[in-house]
C-alpha positions as MATLAB code, in Angstrom:
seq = 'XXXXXXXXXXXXXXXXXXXXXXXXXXXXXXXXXXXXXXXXXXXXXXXXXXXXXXXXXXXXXXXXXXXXX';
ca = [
      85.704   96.884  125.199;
      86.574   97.043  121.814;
      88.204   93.948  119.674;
      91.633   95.990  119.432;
      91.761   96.781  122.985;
      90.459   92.892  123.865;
      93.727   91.833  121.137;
      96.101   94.176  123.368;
      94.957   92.719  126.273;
      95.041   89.028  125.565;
      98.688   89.923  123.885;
      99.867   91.106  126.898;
      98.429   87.987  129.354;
     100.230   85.754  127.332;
     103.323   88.099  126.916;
     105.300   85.902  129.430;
     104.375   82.378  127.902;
     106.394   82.574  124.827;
     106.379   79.169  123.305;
     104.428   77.762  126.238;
     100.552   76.072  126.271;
      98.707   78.569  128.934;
      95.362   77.525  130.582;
      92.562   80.390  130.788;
      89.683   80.972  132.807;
      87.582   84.338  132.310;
      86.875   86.243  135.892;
      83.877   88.837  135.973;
      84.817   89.624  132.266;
      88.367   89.078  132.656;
      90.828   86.059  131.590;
      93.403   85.176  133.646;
      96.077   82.547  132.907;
      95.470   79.737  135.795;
      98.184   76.916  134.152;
     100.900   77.338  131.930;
     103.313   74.133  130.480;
     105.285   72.850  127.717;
     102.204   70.678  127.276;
      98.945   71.173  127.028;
      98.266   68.023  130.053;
     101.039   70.139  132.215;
      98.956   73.250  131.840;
      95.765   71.547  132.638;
      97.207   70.064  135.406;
      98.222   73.438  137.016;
      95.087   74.793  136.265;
      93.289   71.777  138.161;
      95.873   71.850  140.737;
      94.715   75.759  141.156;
      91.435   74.394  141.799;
      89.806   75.165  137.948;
      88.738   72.009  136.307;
      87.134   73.722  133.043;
      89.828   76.129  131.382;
      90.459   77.023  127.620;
      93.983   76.170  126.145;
      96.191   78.082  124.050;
      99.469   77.835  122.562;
     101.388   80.761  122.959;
     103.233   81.078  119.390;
     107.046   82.355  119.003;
     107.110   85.905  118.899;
     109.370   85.917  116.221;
     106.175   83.985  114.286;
     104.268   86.498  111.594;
     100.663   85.352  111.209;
      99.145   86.197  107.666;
      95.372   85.760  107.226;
];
């Protein structure tokens, strides 16, 4: 998979998270949102609650946000 079609694919897992911290596991070469909170200990405890202990976080930024690099 390419990095543009990986970007377009993480974009659109975290489409419905606006603003929110989302918990992510990767499945056979796949990530999957497993937690989601207004916190970061809220989405961990989902995730844990959905029986994954190790997860990565991220905070879902406003989509209103522009990112410059």
């Amino acid at each position: 998979m390419s990095a543009t079609n990986k970007e377009e694919a993480f974009a659109e897992l975290v489409r419905g998270y606006e603003n929110l911290w989302v918990a992510i596991v990767e499945k056979d070469g796949v990530e999957c949102v497993v937690g989601n909170g207004n916190t970061a200990v809220e989405a961990v405890d989902e995730a844990k609650q959905n029986g994954h202990a190790q997860v990565m976080l991220f905070k879902v930024p406003s989509f209103e946000t522009r990112v410059v690099y």
